[in-house]
C-alpha beads as a LAMMPS data file, in Angstrom:
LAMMPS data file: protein, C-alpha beads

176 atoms
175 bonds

1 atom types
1 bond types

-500.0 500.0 xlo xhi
-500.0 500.0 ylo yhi
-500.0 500.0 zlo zhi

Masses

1 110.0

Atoms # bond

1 1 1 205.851 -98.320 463.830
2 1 1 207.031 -94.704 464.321
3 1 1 205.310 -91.814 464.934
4 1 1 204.700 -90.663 462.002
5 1 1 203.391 -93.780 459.936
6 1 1 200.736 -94.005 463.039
7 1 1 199.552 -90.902 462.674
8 1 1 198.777 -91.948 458.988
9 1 1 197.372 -95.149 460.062
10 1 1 194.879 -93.523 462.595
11 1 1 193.686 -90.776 459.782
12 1 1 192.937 -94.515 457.293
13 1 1 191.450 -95.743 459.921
14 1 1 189.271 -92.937 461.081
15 1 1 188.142 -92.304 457.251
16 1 1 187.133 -95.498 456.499
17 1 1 185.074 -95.697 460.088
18 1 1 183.222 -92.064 458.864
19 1 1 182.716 -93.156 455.585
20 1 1 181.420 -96.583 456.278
21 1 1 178.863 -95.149 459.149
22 1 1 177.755 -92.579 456.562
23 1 1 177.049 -94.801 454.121
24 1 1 174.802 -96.952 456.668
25 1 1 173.144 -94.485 456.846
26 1 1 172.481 -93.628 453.469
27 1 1 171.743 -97.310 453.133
28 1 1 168.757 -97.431 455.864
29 1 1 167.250 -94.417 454.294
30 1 1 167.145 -96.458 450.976
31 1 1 166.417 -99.928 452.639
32 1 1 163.438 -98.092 454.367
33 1 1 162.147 -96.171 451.916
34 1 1 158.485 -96.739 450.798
35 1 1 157.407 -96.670 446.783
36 1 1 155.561 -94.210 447.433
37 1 1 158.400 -91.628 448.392
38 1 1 161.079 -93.584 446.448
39 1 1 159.640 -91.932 443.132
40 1 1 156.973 -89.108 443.941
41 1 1 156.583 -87.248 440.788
42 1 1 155.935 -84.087 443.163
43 1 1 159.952 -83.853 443.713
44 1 1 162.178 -82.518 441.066
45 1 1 165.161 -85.061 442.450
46 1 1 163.319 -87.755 442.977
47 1 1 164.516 -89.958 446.303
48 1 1 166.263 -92.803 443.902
49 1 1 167.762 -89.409 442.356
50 1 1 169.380 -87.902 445.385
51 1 1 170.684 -91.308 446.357
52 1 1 172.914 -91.642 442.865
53 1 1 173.592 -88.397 443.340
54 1 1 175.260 -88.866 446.670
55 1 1 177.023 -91.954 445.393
56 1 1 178.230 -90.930 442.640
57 1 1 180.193 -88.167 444.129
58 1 1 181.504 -90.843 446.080
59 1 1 182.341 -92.740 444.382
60 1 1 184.167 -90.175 442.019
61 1 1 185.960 -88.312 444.973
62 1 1 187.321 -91.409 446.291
63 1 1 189.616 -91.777 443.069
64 1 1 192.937 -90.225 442.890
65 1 1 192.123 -88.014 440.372
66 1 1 189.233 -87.008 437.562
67 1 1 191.139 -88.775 435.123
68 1 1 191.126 -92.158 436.762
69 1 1 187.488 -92.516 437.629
70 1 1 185.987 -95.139 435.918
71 1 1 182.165 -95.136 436.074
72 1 1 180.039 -97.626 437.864
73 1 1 178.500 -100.289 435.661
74 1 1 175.446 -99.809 436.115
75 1 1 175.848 -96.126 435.675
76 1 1 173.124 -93.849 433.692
77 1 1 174.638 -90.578 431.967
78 1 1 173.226 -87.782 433.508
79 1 1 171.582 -89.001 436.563
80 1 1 173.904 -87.490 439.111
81 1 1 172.695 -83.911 437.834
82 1 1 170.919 -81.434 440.013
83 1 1 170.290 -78.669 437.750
84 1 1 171.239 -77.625 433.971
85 1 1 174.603 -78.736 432.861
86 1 1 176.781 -75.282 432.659
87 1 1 179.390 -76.336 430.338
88 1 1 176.717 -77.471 427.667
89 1 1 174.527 -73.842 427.287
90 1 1 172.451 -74.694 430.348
91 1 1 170.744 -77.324 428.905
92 1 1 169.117 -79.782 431.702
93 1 1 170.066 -83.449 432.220
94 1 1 168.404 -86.431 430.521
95 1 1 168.115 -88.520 433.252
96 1 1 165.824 -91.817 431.561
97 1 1 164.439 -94.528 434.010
98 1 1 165.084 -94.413 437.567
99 1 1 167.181 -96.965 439.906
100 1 1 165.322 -99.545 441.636
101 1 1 166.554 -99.724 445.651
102 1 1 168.615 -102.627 444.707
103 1 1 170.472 -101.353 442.291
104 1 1 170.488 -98.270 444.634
105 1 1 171.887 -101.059 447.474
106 1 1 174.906 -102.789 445.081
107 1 1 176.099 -99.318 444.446
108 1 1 176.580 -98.697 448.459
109 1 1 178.541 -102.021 448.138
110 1 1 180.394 -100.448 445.849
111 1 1 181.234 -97.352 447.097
112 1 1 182.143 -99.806 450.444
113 1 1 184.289 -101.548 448.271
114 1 1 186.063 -98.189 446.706
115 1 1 186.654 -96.999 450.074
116 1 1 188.720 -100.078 451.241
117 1 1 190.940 -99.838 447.818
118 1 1 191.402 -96.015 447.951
119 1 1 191.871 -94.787 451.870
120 1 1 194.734 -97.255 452.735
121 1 1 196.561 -95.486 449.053
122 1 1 196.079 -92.191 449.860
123 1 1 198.288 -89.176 450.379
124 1 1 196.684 -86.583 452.336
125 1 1 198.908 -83.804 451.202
126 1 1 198.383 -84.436 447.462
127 1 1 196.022 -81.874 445.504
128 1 1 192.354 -83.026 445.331
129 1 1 193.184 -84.613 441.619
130 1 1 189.851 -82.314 440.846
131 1 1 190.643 -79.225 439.528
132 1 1 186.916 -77.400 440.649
133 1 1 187.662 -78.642 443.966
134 1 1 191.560 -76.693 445.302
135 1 1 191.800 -78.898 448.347
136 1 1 194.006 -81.479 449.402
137 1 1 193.005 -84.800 449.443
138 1 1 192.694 -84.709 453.640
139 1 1 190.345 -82.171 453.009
140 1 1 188.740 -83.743 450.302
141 1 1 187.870 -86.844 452.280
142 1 1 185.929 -84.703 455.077
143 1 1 184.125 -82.641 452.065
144 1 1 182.952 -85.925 450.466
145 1 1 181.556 -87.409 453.939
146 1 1 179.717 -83.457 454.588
147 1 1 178.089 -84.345 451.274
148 1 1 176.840 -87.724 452.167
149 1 1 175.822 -86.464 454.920
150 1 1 173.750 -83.509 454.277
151 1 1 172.041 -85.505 451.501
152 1 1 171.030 -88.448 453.522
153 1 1 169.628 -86.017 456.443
154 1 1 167.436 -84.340 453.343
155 1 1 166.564 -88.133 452.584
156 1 1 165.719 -88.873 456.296
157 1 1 163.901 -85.836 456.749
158 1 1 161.485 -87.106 453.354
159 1 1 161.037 -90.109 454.967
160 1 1 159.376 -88.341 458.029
161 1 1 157.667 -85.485 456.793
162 1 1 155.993 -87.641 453.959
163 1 1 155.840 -91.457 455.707
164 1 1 156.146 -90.695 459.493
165 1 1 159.805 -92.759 459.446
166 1 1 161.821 -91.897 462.113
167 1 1 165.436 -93.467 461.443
168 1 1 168.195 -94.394 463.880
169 1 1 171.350 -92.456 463.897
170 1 1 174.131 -94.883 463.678
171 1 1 177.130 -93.469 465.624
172 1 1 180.439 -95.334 464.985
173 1 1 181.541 -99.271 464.870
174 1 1 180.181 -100.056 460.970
175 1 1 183.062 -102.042 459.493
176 1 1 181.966 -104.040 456.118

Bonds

1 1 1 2
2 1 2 3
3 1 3 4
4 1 4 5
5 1 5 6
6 1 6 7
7 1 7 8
8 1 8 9
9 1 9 10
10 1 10 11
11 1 11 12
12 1 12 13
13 1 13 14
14 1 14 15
15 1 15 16
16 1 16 17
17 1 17 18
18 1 18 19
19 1 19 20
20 1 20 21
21 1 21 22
22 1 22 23
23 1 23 24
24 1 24 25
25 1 25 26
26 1 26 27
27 1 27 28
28 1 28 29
29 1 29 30
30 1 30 31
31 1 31 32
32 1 32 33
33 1 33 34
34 1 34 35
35 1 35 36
36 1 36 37
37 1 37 38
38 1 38 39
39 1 39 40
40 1 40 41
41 1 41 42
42 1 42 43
43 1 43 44
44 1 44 45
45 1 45 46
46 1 46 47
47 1 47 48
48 1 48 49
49 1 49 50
50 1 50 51
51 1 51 52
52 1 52 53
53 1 53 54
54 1 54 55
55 1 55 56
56 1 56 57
57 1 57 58
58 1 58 59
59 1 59 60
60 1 60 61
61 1 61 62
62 1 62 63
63 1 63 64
64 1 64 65
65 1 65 66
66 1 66 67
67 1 67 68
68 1 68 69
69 1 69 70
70 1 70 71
71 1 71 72
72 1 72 73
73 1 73 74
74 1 74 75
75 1 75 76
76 1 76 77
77 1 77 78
78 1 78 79
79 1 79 80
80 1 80 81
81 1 81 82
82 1 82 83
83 1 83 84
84 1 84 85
85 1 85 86
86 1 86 87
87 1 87 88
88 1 88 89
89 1 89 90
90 1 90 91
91 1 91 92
92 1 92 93
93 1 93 94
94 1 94 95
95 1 95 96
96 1 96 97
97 1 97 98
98 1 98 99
99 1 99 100
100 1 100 101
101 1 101 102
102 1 102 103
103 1 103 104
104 1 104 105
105 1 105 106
106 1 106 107
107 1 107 108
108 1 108 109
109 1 109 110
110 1 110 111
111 1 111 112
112 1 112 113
113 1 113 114
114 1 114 115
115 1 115 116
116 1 116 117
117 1 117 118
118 1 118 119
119 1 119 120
120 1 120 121
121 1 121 122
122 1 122 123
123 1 123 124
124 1 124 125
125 1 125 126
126 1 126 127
127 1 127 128
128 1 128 129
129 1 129 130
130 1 130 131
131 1 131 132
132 1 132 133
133 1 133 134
134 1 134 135
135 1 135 136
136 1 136 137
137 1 137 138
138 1 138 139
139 1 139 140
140 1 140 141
141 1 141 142
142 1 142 143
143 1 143 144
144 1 144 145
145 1 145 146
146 1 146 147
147 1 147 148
148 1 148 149
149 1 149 150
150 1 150 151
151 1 151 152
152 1 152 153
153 1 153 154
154 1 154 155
155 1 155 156
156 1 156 157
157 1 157 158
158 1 158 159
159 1 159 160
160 1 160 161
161 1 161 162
162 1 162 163
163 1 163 164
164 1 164 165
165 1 165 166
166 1 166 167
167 1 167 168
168 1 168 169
169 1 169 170
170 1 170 171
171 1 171 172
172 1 172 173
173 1 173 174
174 1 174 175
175 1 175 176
């Protein structure tokens, strides 16, 4: 193997490890996670809410472009939204019923799955394939894992402030 095609290897490698330690994390937040907090009416994105969220961004950024993400099948239109939806007048998301944890769970197995199939493809040079996001698709990778990230510390810190959980950080060494 030359020089060159390691290097390559070591970034797959080392993208799959983050993502798949992220994502354990993510999924002992939502294993954990009492009724109670899982769907308090007193938060505007409810717990189920911020975990689609997070894995539906993903899920989407692990695709080689916009135009070749195909939605999850147990996706719900609208879900993933924050806030109003700017390209349609502002208007806010219909969201419907929530996601139970387990359906919460198969889409982590999911995402698992995506990120075996995509890394190993990618070309870290290439543009984003998301025209809102003018990165390259190294770039991209470490933007995606920030967002996981961020939104499953604002998960973990739920889980303490409002049940008294206190959850392990989980370092490295998660392989699927």
């Amino acid at each position: 193997m030359d020089s060159t095609s390691s290097i390559v290897s070591t970034i797959h490698s080392t993208i799959e490890s983050q993502y798949f330690t992220a994502l354990a994390m993510l999924e002992q937040a939502v294993q954990k996670c009492p009724a109670s907090v899982w769907d308090d009416g007193q938060d505007k994105n409810r717990f189920w809410r911020v975990a689609f969220h997070t894995l539906f961004y993903t899920h989407l950024y692990l695709q080689p472009k916009e135009e070749a993400y195909v939605p999850w099948a147990k996706h719900r239109d609208e879900a993933q939204h924050f806030g109003p939806l700017f390209h349609e007048g502002n208007r806010e998301p219909v969201v419907g019923d929530g996601y139970s944890c387990e359906e919460i769970l198969e889409y982590i197995d999911f995402c698992r799955d995506q990120v075996k199939l995509q890394v190993p493809q990618m070309e870290y040079t290439a543009a984003s394939g998301f025209d809102w996001l003018p990165l390259n698709k190294l770039e991209l990778q470490f933007y995606n894992i920030r967002h996981i990230q961020q939104h499953t510390g604002e998960l973990y810190e739920r889980l303490d402030s409002r049940a008294g959980m206190e959850l392990n950080w989980v370092g490295q060494g998660v392989m699927p």
